[in-house]
C-alpha positions as CSV (number, residue, x, y, z in Angstrom):
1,X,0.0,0.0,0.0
2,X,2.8,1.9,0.8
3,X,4.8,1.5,-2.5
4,X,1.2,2.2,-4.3
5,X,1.0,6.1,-2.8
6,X,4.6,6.9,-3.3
7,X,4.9,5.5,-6.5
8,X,1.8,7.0,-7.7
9,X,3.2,10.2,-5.8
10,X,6.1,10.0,-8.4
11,X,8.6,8.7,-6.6
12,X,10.8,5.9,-7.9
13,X,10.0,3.2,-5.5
14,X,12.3,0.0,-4.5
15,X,10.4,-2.6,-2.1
16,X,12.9,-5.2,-0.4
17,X,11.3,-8.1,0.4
18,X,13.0,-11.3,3.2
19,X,11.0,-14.0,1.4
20,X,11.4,-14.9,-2.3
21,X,7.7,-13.7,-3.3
22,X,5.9,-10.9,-1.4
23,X,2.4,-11.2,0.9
24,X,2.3,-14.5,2.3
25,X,0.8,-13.3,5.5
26,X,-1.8,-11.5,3.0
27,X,-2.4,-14.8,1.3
28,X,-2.7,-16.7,4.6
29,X,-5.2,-14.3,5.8
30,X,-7.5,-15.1,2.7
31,X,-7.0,-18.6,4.1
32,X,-10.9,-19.2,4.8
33,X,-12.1,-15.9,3.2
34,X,-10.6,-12.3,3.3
35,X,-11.9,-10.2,5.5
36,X,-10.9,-7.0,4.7
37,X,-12.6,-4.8,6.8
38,X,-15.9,-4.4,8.5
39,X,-19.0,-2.3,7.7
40,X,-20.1,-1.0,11.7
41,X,-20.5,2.1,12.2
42,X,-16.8,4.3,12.8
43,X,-17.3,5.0,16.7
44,X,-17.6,1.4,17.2
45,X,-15.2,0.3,14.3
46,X,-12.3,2.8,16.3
47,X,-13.7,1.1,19.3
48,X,-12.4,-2.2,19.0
49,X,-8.5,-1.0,19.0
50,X,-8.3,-0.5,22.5
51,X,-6.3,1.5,23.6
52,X,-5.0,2.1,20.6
53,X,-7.7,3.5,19.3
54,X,-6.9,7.7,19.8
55,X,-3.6,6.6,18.0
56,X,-5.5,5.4,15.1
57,X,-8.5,7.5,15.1
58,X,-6.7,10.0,12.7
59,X,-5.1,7.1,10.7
60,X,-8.2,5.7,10.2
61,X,-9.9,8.8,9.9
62,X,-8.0,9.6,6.7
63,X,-8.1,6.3,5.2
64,X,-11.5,4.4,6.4
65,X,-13.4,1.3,5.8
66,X,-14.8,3.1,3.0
67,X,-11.7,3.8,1.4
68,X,-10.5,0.4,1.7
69,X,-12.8,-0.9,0.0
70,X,-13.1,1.1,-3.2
71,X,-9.2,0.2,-3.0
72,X,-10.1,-3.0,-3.5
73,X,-13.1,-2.5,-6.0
74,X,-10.7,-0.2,-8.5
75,X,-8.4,-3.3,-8.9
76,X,-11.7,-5.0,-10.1
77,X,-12.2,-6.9,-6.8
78,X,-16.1,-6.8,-6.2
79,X,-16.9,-6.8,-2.9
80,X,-20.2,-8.3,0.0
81,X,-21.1,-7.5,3.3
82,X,-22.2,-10.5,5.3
83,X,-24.5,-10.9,7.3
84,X,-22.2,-9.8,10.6
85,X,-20.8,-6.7,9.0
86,X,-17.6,-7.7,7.4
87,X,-16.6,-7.0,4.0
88,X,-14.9,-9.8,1.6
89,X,-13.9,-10.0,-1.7
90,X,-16.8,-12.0,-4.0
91,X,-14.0,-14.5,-4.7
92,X,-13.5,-15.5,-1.0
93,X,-9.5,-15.6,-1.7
94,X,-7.1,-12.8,-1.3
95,X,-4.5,-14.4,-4.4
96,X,-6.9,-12.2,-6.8
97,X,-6.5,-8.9,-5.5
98,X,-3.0,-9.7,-4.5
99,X,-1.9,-10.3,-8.6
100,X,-3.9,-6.9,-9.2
101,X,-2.1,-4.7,-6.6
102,X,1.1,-6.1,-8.0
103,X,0.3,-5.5,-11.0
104,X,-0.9,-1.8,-10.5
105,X,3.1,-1.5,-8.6
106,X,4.2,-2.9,-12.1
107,X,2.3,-0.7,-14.3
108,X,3.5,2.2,-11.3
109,X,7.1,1.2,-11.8
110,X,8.1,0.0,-8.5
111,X,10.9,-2.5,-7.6
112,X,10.7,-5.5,-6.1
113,X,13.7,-7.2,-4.8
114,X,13.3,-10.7,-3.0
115,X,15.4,-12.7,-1.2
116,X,16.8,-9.2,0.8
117,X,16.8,-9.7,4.5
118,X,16.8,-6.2,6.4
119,X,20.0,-6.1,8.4
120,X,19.6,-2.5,9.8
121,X,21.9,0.4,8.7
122,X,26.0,1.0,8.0
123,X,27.8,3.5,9.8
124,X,27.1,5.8,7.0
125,X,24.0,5.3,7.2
126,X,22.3,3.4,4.1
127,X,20.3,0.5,4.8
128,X,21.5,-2.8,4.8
129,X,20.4,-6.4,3.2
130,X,21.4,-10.2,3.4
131,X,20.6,-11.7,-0.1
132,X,20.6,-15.0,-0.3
133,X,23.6,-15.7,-1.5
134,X,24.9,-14.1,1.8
135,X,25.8,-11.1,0.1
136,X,25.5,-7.2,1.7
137,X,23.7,-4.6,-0.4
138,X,23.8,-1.6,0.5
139,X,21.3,1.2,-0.2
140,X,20.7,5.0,0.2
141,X,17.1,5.8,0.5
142,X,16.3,9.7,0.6
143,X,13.1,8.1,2.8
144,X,12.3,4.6,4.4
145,X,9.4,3.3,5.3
146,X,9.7,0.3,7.4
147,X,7.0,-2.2,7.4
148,X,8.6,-5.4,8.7
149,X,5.1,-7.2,10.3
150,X,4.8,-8.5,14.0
151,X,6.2,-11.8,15.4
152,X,3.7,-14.0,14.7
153,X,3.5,-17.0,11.9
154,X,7.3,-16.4,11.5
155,X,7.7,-18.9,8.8
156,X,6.2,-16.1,6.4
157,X,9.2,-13.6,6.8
158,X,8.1,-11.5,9.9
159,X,9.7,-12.6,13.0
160,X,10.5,-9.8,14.8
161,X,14.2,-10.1,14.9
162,X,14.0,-6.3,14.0
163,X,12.7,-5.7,17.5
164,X,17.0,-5.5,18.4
165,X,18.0,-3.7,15.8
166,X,15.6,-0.2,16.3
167,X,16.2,-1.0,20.2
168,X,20.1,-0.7,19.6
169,X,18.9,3.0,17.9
170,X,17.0,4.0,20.9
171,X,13.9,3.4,19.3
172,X,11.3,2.5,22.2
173,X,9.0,-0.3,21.7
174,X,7.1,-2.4,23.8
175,X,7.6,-6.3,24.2
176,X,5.7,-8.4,21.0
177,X,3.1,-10.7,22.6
178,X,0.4,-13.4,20.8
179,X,-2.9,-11.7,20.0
180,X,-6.2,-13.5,18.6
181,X,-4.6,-16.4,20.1
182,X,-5.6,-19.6,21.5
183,X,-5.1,-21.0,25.7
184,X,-4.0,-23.4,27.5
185,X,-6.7,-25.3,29.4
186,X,-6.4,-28.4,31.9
187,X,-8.9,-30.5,30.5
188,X,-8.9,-34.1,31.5
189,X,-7.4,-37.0,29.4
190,X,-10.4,-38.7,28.4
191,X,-12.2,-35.2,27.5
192,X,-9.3,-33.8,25.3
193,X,-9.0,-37.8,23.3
194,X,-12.6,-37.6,22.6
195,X,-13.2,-34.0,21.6
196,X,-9.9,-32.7,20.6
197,X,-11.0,-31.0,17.4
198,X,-14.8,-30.0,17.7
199,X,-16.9,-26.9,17.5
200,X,-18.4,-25.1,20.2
201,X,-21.2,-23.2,18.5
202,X,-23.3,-20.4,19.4
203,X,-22.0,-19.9,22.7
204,X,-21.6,-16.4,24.8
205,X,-18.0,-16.1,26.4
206,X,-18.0,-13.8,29.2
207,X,-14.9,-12.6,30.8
208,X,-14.0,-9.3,33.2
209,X,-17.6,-8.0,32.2
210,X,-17.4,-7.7,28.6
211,X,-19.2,-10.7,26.6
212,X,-18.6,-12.0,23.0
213,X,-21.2,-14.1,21.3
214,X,-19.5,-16.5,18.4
215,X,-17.8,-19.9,17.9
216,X,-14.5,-21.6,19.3
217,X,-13.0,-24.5,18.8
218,X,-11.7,-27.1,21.6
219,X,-8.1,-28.4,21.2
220,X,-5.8,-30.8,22.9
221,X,-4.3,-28.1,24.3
222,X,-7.4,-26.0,24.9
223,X,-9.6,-23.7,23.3
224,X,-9.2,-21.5,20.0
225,X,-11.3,-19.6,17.5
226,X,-12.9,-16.2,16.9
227,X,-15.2,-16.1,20.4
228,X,-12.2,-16.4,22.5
229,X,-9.6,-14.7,20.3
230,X,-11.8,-11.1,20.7
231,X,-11.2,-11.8,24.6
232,X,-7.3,-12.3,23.9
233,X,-5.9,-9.2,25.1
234,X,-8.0,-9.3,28.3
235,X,-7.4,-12.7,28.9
236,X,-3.5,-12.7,28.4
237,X,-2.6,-9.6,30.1
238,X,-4.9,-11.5,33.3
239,X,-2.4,-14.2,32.9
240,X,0.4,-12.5,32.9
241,X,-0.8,-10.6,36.5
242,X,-2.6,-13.4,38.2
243,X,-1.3,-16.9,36.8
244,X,-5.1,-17.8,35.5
245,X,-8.2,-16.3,33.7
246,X,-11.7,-17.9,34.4
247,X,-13.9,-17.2,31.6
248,X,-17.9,-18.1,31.8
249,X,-19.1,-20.1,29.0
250,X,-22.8,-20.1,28.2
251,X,-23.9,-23.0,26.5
252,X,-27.6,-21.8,25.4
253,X,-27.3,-17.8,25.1
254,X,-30.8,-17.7,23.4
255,X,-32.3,-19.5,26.0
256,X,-33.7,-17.8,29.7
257,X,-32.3,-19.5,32.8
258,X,-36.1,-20.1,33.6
259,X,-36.9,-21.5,30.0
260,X,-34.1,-24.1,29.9
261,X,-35.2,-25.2,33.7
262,X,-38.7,-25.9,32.1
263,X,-37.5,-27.4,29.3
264,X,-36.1,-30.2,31.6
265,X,-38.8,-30.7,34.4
266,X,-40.7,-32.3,31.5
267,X,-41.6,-35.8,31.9
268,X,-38.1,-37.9,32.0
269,X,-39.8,-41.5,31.8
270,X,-36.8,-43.0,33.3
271,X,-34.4,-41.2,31.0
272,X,-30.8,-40.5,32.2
273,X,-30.0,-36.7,32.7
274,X,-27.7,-37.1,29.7
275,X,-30.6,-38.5,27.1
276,X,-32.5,-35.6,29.0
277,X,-29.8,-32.7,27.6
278,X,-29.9,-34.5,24.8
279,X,-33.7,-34.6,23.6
280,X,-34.8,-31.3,25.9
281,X,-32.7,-29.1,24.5
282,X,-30.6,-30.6,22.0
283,X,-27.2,-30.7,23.7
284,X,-24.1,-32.3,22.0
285,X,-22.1,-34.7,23.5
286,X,-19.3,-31.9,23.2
287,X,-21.5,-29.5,25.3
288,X,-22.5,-32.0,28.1
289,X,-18.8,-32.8,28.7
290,X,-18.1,-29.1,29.0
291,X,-20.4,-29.0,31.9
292,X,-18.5,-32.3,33.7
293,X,-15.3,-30.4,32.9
294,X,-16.4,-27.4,34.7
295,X,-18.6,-29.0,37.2
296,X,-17.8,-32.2,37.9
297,X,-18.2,-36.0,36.4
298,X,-22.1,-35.9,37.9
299,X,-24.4,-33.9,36.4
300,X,-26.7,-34.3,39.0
301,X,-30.6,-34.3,38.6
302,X,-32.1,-31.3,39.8
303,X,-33.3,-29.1,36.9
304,X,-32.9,-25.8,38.1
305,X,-28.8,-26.1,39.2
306,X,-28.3,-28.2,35.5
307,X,-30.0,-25.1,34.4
308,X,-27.7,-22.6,36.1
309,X,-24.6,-24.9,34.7
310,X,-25.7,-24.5,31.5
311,X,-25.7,-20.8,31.2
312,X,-22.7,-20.5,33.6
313,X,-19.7,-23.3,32.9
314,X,-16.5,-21.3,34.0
315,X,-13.3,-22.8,32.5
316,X,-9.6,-22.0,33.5
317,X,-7.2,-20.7,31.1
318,X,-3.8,-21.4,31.8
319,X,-1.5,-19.8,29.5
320,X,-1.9,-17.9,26.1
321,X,-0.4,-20.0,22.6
322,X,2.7,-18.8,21.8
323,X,3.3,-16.0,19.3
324,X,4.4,-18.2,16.8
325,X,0.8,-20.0,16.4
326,X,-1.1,-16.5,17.1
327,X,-2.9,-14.9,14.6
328,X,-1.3,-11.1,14.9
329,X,0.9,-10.1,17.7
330,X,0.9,-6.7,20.5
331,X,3.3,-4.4,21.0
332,X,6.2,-3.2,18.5
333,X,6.9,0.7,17.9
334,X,5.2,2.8,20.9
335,X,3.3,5.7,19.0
336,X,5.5,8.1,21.6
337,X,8.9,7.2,19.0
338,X,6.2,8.2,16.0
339,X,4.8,11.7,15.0
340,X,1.5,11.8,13.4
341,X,2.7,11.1,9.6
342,X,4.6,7.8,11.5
343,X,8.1,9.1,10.7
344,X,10.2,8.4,14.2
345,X,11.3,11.1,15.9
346,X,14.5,10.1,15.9
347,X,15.3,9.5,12.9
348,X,14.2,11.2,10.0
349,X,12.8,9.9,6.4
350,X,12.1,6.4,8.4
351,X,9.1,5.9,8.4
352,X,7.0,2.9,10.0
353,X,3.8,1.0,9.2
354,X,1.3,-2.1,9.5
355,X,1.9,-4.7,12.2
356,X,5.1,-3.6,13.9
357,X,3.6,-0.6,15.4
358,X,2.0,-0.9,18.8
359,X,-1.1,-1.8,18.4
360,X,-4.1,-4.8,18.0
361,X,-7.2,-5.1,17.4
362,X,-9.9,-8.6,17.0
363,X,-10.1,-10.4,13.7
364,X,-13.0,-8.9,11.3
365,X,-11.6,-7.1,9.2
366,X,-9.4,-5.1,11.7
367,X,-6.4,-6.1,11.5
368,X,-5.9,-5.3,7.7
369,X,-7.5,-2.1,7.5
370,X,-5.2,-0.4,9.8
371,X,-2.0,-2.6,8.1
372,X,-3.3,-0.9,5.2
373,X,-4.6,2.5,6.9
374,X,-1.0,3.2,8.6
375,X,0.7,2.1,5.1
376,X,-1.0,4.9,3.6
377,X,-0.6,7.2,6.4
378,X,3.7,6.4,6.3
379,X,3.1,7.2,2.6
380,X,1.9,10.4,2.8
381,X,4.4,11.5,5.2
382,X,6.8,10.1,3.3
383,X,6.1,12.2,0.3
384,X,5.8,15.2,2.1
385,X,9.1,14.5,3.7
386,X,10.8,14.3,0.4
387,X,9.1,17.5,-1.0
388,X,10.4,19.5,1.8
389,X,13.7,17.9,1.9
């Protein structure tokens, strides 16, 4: 996105890439559907950074969902809203508008080198590259803009090595950690054999007062998927302070404590409690063992307490995936080392963008419209750097 604006800008544009070809963390986020970005309203789209979000506001302000999208129309990607608000290319794949964008930096004149693995900067300095072939190039830029990705999936070039290199420039940044990630949870041998692998769907996860309705997904290790990744950042920093997190799992959100009681005071005819979740209110194997897990082996027989279960099943989180299995990471480049265009104060024409800054946000279409909003926004500055150099 970058490379777009300042080559359009008319600027002769050289983009060094660590990995032979360029966006395979694009292409793996098309994995099950782009989600570019989501159509809420902008109060509650600047909402879900965090605290983040006065950073961004004027980021996203200048280069909104709106924007992104007729981005993505222009290189003949049409576009749909589901039904949940995010916005995704018709295709459902992100290899489409990838080939387009690169071929709009083609028609635009830009460079692209592979195989060049940022080493920092010389003495004199011009950035610095590992090729390959082990070789140095060496190259003065009359602006930089840095956009080297968080720590996560590292196999697809970003790995935060960089983290050292602007630390060793006084550069201050916070400490990468996993975001949208999956936990660690205790659950018992035969529990984790049998289920390892299945759905939890529709449930309500609810966690130091906030509540997200969605899906997740239970794993050998634990739990995963996009109910308990919007909870991530609450859930790791608790962690981190306390050892634990105990989040509240309801099992029928649609469904009134009193309505699910009644539901199971009806006539039993010598029916087990089990056959009873089963057939009264349609209850998985899955979800019945989530109760043992939380509440013990017996369910126990009195309707109104099973009820209570149901909509209250807390489970204890252990420990947060690593960064390496996370979907995005936190932390990178504080916003106090960046002015407003995202040049760093300390060192002029370097600019920074996209996943290294300090920020996160949940998946739906989050995560790529401020990569994409703080590429622009580095642009811009960039160029207006270079026109008053």
């Amino acid at each position: 996105m970058a490379a777009e604006i300042l080559s359009a800008g008319g600027v002769a544009v050289t983009v060094y890439e660590r990995m032979p070809n360029v966006g395979r963390k694009f292409l793996l986020a098309g994995r099950g559907g782009l989600n570019l970005t989501h159509s809420e309203p902008f109060e509650a789209f600047i909402a879900r950074y965090g605290a983040a979000a006065a950073h961004l506001r004027p980021i996203l302000e200048h280069f909104p969902p709106a924007a992104l999208m007729a981005w993505a129309e222009g290189l003949g990607q049409e576009l749909f809203t589901g039904s949940s608000g995010r916005v995704f290319p018709k295709s459902m794949k992100a290899s489409p508008l990838l080939r387009a964008c690169l071929a709009r930096l083609r028609a635009q004149h830009v460079t692209i080198r592979s195989r060049h693995e940022w080493q920092g900067w010389d003495d004199s300095g011009a950035l610095t590259f590992r090729t390959a072939d082990k070789e140095i190039v060496r190259v003065a830029a009359d602006a930089t803009v840095l956009a080297l990705g968080g720590g996560s999936w590292p196999k697809l070039g970003s790995d935060g090595t960089w983290m050292g290199t602007l630390a060793n420039r006084g550069i201050a940044t916070a400490p990468l950690q996993p975001s949208n990630c999956g936990f660690t949870i205790g659950w018992s041998d035969i529990f984790r054999t049998r289920f390892a692998g299945q759905p939890l769907k529709n449930v309500a996860l609810t966690f130091g007062g906030q509540t997200i309705r969605g899906d997740c997904v239970v794993t050998g290790y634990g739990i995963e998927g996009g109910a308990i990744y919007a909870l991530s950042p609450h859930l790791r920093d608790c962690i981190a302070a306390y050892g634990s997190a105990a989040i509240t799992v309801d099992l029928r959100p649609d469904a009134t404590l009193d309505q699910l009681a009644k539901r199971l005071e009806r006539p039993k005819r010598g029916q087990s409690m089990t056959n009873v979740l089963r057939k009264a209110i349609n209850m998985s194997p899955l979800e019945i063992n989530i109760l043992r897990e939380a509440h013990g082996v017996d369910i126990g027989t009195e309707c109104l307490p099973i009820a209570r279960n149901i909509k209250s099943s807390t489970l204890t989180l252990l420990a947060p995936q690593g960064i390496a299995r996370a979907i995005s990471t936190a932390g990178g480049v504080a916003f106090s080392a960046l002015d407003d265009k995202l040049m760093l104060r300390d060192l002029p024409g370097i600019f920074a963008a996209g996943e290294m800054l300090d920020w996160e946000a949940p998946t739906g279409g989050y995560l790529l419209q401020a990569c994409m909003a703080t590429g622009v926004t580095a642009a811009r500055g960039a160029l207006r750097y270079l026109k008053n150099a």
